[in-house]
C-alpha positions in Angstrom: 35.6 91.5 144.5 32.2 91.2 142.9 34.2 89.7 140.1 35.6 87.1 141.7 32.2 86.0 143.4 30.8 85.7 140.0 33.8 84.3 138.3 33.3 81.2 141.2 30.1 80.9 141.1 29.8 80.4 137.7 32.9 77.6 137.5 31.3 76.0 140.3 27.8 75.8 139.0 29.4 74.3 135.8 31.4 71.8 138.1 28.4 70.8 139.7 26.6 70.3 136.8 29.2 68.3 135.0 29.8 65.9 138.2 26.1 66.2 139.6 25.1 65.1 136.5 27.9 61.8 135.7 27.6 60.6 139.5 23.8 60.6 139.9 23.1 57.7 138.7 26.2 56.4 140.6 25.5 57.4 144.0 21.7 56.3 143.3 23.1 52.9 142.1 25.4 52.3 145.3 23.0 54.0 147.5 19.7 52.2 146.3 17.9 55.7 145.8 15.1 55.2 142.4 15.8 57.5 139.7 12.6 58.7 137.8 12.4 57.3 135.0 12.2 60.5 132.5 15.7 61.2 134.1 16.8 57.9 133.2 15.6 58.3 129.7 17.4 61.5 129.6 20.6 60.0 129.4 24.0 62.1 129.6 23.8 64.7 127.2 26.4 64.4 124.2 29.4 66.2 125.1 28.6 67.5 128.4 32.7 66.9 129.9 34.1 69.0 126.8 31.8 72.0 126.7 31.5 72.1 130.1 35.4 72.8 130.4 35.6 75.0 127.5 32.9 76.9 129.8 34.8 76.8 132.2 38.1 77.9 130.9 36.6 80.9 129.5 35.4 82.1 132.7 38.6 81.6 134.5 40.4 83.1 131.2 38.1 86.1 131.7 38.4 86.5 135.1 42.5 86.8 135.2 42.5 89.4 132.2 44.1 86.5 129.9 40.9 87.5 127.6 38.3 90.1 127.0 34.6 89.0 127.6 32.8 88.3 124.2 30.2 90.5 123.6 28.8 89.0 120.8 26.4 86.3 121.6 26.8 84.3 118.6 30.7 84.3 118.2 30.4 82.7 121.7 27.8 80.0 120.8 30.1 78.9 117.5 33.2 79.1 120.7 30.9 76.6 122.5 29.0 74.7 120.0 31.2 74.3 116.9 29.7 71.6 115.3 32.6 68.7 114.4 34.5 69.0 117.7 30.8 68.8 120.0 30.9 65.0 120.5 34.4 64.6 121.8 36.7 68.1 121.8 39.3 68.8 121.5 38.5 71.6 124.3 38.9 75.1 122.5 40.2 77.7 124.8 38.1 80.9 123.8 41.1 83.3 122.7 43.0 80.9 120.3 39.4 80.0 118.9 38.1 83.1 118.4 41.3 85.1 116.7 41.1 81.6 114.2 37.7 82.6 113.4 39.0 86.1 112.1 41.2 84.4 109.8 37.3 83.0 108.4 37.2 85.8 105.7 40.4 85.6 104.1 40.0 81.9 103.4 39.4 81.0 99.3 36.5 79.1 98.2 39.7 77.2 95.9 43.0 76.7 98.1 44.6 74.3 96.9 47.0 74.2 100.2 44.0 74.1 102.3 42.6 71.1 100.4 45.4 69.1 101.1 45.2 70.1 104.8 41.5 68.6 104.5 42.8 65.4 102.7 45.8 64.6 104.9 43.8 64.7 108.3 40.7 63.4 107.2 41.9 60.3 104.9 44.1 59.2 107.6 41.6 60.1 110.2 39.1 57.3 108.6 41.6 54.9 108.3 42.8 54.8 112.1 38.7 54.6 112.9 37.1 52.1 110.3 39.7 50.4 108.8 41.7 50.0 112.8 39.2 51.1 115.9 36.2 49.4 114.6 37.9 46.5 113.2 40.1 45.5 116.3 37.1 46.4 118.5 34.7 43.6 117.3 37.4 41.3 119.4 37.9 43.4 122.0 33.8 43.7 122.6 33.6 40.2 122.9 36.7 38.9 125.3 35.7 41.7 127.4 32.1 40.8 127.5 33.4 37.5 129.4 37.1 37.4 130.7 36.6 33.7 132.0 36.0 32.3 128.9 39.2 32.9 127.6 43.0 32.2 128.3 46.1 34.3 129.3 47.3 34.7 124.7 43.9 35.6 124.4 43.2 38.5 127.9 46.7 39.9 126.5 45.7 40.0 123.4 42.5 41.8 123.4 44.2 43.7 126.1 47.0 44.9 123.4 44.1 45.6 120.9 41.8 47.8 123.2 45.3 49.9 123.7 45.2 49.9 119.6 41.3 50.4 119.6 41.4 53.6 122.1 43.8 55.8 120.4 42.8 55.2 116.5 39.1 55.6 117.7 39.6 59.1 119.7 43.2 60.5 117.6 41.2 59.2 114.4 37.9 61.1 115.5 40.5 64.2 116.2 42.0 64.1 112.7 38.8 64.2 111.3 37.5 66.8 113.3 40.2 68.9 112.2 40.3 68.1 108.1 36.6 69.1 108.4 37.2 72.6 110.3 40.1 73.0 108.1 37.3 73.0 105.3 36.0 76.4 106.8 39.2 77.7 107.5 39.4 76.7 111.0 42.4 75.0 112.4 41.6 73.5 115.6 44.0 72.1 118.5 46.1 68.6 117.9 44.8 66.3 120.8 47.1 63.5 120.1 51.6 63.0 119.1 52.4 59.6 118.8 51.7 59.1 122.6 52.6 55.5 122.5 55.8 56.4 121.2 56.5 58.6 124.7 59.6 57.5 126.8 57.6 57.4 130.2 54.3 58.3 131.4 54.8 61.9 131.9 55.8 62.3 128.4 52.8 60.2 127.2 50.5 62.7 128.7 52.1 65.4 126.8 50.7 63.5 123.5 47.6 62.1 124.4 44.6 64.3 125.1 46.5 67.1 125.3 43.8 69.7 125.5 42.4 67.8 128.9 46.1 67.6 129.4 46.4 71.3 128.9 43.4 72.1 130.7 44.2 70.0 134.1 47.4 71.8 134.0 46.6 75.1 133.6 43.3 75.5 135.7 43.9 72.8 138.6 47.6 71.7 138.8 49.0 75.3 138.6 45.9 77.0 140.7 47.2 74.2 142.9 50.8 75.8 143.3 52.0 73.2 141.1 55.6 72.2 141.3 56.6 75.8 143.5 55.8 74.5 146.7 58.2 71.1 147.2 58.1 67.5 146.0 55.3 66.0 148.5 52.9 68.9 147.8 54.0 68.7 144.0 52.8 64.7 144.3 49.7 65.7 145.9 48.7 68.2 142.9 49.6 65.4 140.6 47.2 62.9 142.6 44.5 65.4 142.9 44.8 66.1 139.1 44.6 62.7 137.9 42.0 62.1 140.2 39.9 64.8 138.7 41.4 63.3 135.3 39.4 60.0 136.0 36.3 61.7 137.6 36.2 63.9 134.7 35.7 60.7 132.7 33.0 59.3 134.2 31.4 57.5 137.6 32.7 54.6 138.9 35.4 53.0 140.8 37.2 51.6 137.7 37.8 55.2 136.0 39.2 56.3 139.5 41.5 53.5 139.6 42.3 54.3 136.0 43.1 57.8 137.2 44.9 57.1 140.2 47.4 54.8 138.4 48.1 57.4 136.3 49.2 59.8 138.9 50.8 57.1 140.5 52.9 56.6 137.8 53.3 60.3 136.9 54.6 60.5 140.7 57.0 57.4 140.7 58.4 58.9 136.8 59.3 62.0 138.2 61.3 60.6 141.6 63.3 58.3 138.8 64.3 60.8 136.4 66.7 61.5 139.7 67.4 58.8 140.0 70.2 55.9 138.9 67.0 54.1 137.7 66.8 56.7 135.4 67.3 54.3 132.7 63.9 53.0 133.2 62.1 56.0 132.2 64.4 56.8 129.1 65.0 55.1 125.9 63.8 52.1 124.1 63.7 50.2 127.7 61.2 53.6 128.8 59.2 53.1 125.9 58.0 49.4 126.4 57.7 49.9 130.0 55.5 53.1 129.4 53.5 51.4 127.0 53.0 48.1 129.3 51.9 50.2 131.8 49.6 52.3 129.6 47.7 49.0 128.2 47.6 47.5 131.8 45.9 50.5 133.0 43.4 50.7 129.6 41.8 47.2 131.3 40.3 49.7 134.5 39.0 52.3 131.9 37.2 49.9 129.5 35.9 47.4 132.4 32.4 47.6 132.9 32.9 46.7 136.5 36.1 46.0 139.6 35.2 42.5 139.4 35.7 42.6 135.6 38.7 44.1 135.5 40.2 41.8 138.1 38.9 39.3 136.8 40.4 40.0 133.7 43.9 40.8 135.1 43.9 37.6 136.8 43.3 35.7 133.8 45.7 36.8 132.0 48.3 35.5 134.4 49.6 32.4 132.8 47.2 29.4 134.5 45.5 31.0 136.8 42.9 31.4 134.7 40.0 28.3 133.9 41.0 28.1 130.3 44.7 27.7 130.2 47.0 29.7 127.8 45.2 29.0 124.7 41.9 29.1 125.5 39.2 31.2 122.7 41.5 30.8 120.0 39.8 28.4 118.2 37.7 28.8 115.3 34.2 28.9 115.5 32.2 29.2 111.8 35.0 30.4 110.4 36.2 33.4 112.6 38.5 33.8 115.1 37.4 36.3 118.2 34.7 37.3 115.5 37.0 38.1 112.7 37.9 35.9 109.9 41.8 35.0 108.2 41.2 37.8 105.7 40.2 40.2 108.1 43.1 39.9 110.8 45.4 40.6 108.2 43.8 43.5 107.5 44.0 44.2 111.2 47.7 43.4 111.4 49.0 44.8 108.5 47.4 48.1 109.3 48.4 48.6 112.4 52.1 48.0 111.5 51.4 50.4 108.9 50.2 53.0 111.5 53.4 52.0 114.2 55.8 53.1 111.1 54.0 56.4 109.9 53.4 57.3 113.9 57.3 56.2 114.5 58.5 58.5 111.0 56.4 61.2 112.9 57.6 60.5 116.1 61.7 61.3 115.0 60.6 64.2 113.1 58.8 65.6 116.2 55.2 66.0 114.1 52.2 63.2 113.4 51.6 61.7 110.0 49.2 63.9 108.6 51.1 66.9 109.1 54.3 65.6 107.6 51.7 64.8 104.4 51.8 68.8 104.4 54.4 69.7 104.9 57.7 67.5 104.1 56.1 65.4 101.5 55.9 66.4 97.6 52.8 66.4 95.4 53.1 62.3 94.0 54.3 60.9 97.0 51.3 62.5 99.0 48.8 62.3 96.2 49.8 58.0 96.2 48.7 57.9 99.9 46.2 59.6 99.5 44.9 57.5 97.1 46.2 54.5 99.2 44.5 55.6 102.2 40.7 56.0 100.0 41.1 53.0 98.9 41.6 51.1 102.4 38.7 53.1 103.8 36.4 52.4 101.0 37.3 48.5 100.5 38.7 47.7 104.2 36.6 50.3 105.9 34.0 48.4 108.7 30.5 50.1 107.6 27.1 49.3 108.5 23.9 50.1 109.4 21.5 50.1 113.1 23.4 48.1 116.1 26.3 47.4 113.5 27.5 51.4 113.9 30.4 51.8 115.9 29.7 55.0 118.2 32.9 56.9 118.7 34.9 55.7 122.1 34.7 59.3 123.6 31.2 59.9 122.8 30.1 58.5 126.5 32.3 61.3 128.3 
């Protein structure tokens, strides 16, 4: 008994924290309530969401006997504060982290297998964040700074880009996350499987952010009585997960929308699979619809504001906008959106060269850099590898003070 009291109180002074600490300035915004101003400076500390969960899957790991307390204080800091994955995950869970970190000592200084485990994720990893994110994200920044400025070609496009933007940034952060663990012997968890490849919207959550995937399922959907109990309560745990899923992100009424559509969507999936409309949610047909639906829903997440993200949305309905279809697409000292000729094909060409390795992957049930490892010979992977340097280093965006791209996921 005295377990379970401390077992609760401890996940709920870590909930508290977590959301106490992302809604204050929220509530004091919508409330009018002044925020001192060394709180303000403060800031939200890097990485709060992902430790915070990891701290709380321990504790609810220890408390149901699916682990053994740790007893040693610095194995549990390294659990909680491994250095690659602080800023943005993937969230550990304690027991798969911890027997990895016993496989530390039989690791060679020289392994030529582990090298090319470095290589494959961390090349390709680079490529997806300077040579894609950062690139596409320089248009994205500025349509979404001011919707009415441009027309419906240009809202979809930037629309369609910030889809491209989000999952190099975070599944390119991810790969490199793991090359550089792999560098200490350390093989963390995969947070991304060609999501945008997924058939419906169920499936995509299966390959994007699967470790907050994993987590909502396992400490708040199944705690819930997840799918035992019926089909209206089994939509009500999907709801409440994917509100928690949107809260988790961050405050304000654009994330909740954000998550709510998802578990809208998640509900409305699951009633067509028995369905006749099956069709929808299968195939070719549920693959563009999932993805439509994805990027539609990407406008709430990155949208400073409701007004912005209506606004947006409304724009890019064909003229109902104040600047017609066209409108933004000229060029203005020689760029386009803020990028010249030269450097949207670099944009184009390299995202259709990430849609065919992630689409390879995708039939093969892996992601690229894994099939680098382990389906690929030593020429073939040693020309991509070279390939893939080369991009970064010449096509790579770098720069220095406001220039820097932070990572997407840094703010959660």
């Amino acid at each position: 008994m005295a377990e379970n009291i401390s077992a609760a109180c401890g996940i709920t002074l870590f909930a508290a924290v977590l959301f106490g600490w992302k809604y204050m300035f929220f509530v004091a915004s919508i409330s009018g309530i002044e925020i001192p101003e060394t709180v303000k400076s403060a800031g939200l500390p890097i990485g709060l969401s992902f430790y915070t969960f990891q701290a709380i899957s321990y504790i609810a790991d220890v408390k149901e006997k699916k682990l053994e307390a740790v007893n040693n204080p610095f194995v549990f800091a390294l659990y909680m504060m491994w250095f690659p994955k602080w800023i943005s995950g993937p969230i550990e869970r304690a027991g798969d982290f911890i027997d990895k970190l016993d496989t530390i000592e039989k690791a060679k200084i020289f392994d030529f297998d582990r090298i090319i485990r470095v290589l494959s994720f961390l090349l390709f990893g680079l490529f997806m964040k300077l040579v894609i994110a950062d690139r596409v994200g320089i248009v994205v920044d500025k349509v979404f700074e001011a919707p009415s400025e441009y027309g419906s070609l240009v809202l979809i496009l930037a629309s369609f880009l910030y889809t491209i933007q989000i999952y190099c940034d975070f599944a390119g952060y991810t790969n490199m996350v793991i090359g550089i663990s792999h560098m200490f012997g350390i093989g963390l968890t995969q947070n991304f499987r060609t999501p945008y490849f997924a058939e419906n919207i169920v499936f995509f959550w299966r390959g994007w952010h699967i470790s907050l995937s994993n987590f909502l399922r396992d400490y708040i959907y199944i705690p819930l009585g997840g799918n035992r109990r019926g089909d209206f309560r089994k939509a009500l745990n999907i709801m409440i997960v994917f509100l928690v899923c949107g809260m988790w992100h961050g405050a304000g009424f654009t994330l909740i929308i954000w998550g709510i559509f998802h578990g809208l969507m998640n509900v409305i999936t699951n009633g067509l699979i028995k369905s006749r409309a099956s069709f929808l949610v299968k195939g070719m047909t549920g693959r563009i619809i999932s993805f439509f639906l994805v990027s539609f829903a990407w406008i709430f997440f990155r949208a400073s504001t409701l007004s912005q993200a209506f606004l947006f949305i409304k724009g890019m309905i064909p003229f109902c906008g104040m600047q017609g279809l066209r409108g933004g697409f000229e060029m203005e000292d020689n760029l386009i959106l803020g990028l010249s000729r030269i450097e949207w094909w670099i944009a184009g060409l390299s995202i259709v060269f990430l849609t065919i390795m992630d689409g390879i992957a995708y039939k093969k049930k892996s992601i690229p850099p894994e099939l680098f490892i382990s389906k690929w010979g030593d020429f073939s992977r040693g020309l991509m590898f070279v390939f893939l340097a080369l991009m970064v280093l010449i096509f790579g965006r770098y720069g220095a003070g406001e220039e820097i791209r932070s990572f997407v996921y840094a703010q959660f």
